[in-house]
C-alpha positions as CSV (number, residue, x, y, z in Angstrom):
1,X,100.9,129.2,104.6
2,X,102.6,128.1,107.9
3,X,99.0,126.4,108.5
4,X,98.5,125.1,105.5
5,X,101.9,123.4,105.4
6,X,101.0,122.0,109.2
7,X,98.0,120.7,108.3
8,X,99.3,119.0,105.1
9,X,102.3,117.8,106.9
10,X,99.2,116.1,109.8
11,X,97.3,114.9,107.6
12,X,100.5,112.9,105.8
13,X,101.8,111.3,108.2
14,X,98.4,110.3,109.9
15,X,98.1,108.6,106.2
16,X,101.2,106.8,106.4
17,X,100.0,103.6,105.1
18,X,98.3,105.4,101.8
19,X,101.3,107.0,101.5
20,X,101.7,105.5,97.7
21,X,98.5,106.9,97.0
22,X,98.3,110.9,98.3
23,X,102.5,111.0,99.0
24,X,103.3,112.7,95.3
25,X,100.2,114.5,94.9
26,X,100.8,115.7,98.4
27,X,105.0,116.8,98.1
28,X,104.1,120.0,95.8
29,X,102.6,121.2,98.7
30,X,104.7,120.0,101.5
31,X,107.9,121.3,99.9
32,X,108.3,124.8,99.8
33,X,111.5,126.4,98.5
34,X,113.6,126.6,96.3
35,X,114.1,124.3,93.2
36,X,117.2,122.7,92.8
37,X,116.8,121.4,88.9
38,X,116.5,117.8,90.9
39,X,113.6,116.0,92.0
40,X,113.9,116.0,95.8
41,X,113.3,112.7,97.7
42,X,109.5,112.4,97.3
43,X,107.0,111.4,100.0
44,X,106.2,107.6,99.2
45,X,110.0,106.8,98.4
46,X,112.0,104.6,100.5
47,X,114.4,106.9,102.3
48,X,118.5,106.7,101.3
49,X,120.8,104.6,104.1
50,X,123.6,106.4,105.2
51,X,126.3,106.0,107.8
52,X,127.8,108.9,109.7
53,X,129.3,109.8,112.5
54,X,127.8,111.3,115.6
55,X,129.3,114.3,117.6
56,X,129.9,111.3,120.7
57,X,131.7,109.6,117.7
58,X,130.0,106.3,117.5
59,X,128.5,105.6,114.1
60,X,124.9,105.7,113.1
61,X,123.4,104.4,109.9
62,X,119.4,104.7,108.8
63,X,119.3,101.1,108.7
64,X,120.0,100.6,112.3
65,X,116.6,102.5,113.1
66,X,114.4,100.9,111.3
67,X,111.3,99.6,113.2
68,X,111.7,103.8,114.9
69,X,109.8,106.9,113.4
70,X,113.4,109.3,112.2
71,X,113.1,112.7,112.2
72,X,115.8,113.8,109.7
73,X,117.1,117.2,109.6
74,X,119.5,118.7,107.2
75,X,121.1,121.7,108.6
76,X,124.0,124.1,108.8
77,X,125.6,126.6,112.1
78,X,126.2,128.9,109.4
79,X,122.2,128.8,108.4
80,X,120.3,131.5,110.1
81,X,117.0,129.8,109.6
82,X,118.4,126.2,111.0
83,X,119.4,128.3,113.8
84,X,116.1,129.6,114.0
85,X,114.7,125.9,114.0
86,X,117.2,124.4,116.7
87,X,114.9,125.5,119.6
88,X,112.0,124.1,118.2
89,X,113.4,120.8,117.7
90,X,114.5,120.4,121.2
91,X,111.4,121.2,122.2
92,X,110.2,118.4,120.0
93,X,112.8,116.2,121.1
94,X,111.7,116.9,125.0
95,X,108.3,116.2,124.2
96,X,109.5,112.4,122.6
97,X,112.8,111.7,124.4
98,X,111.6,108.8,126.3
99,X,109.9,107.0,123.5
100,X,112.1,104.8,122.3
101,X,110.5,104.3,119.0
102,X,111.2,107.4,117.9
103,X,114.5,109.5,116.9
104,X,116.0,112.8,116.0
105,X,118.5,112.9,113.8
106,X,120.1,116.1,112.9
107,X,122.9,116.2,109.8
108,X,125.0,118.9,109.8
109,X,127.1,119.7,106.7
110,X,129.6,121.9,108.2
111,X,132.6,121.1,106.4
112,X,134.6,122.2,109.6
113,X,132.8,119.0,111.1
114,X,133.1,119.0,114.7
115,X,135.4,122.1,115.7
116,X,131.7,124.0,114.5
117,X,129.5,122.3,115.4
118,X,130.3,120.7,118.5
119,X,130.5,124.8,120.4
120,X,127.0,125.4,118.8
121,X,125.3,122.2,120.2
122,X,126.9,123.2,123.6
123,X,126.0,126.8,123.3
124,X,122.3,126.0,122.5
125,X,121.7,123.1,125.0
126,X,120.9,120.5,122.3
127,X,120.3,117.5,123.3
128,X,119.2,115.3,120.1
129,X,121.1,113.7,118.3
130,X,123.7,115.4,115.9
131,X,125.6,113.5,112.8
132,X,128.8,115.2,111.1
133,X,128.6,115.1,107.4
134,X,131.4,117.3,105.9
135,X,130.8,115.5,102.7
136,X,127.2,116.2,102.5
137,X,126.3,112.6,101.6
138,X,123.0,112.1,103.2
139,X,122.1,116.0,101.2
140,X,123.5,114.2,97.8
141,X,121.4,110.9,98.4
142,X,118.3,112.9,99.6
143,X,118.7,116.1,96.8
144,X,118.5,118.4,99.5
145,X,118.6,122.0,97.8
146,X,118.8,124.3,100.7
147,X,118.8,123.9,104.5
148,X,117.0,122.7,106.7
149,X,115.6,120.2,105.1
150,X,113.6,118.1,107.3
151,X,112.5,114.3,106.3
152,X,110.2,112.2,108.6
153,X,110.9,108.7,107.7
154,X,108.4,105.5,109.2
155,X,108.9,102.3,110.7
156,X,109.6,100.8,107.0
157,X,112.2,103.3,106.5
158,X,109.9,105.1,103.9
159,X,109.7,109.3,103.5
160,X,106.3,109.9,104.9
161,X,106.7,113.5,104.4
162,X,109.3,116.1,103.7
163,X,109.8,120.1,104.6
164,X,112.4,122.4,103.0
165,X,112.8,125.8,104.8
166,X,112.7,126.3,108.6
167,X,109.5,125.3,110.6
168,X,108.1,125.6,114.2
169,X,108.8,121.5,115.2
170,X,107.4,122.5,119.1
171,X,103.4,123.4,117.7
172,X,101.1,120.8,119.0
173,X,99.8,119.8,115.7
174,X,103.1,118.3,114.9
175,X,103.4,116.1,118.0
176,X,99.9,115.1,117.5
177,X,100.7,113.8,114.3
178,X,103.5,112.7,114.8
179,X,102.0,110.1,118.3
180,X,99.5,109.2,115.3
181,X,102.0,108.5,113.4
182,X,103.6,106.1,116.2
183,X,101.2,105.0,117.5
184,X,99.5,103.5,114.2
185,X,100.4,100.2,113.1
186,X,101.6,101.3,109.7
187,X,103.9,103.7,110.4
């Protein structure tokens, strides 16, 4: 299934510009877990602006990043399988840190904010970047049912592809896909 779900995922962003076209026929697929009663942000859609604070405290919004690829993660310290995940996306984000087209953003919805995660980032040697949301706003605007929840979000600011449960971000098929996806003109 972990295959599958790779290859999918590939295969969606490298289509980023039919993304109207394959995007809802594709989500069923790409979306594996549990269901919420609510339609989860689909592939296709433009992706929900927000603004947040990061653990440095400046503010980010969405909107500030468009014209970068955003790698959106919803997660939780108290999550085992986000845990799990961490490692993988620093590997992902050591692999893309000095394209600067090209962002990680990872929303935690720790309701004790900083004072959790701050130790855990620290602890685990992350080095992305990290947004407080003790209010799970971007999870409301985005329907997130579970965490993680990850998002990959083009140049436009439109969902190109969307992943509920943990996945492993360092394979090589990702990265490919995702240089395809920044390197094409559409994305």
């Amino acid at each position: 299934m972990k295959s599958k779900t790779l290859s999918v995922l590939g295969l969606v962003l490298v289509a980023a510009g039919m993304i109207f076209i394959v995007g809802r026929a594709l989500l069923p697929l790409l979306s594996a877990g549990p269901d919420s009663g609510e339609a989860p942000v689909a592939a296709g859609e433009m992706a929900a602006d927000f603004k947040l604070q990061s653990l440095s405290g400046k503010p980010v919004t969405l909107s500030s990043l468009r014209g970068k690829v955003v790698f959106l993660n919803v997660w939780a310290t108290w999550c085992g399988p986000c845990r799990e995940e961490m490692p993988s996306m620093e590997t992902l984000y050591e692999a893309f840190k000095d394209r600067q087209d090209f962002v990680i953003l990872a929303v935690s919805q720790d309701r004790k904010g900083r004072a959790a995660v701050q130790p855990f980032v620290e602890k685990n040697h992350l080095h992305f970047d990290v947004l407080l949301d003790p209010d799970n706003v971007v999870g409301d605007a985005y329907n997130v049912s579970g965490v993680p929840e990850t998002f990959i979000i083009d140049r436009k600011g439109r969902i190109v592809a969307h992943h509920m449960g943990a996945f492993d971000w360092s394979q090589s098929d990702v990265r490919q896909a995702l240089n395809e996806l920044l390197d094409s003109k559409q994305g």
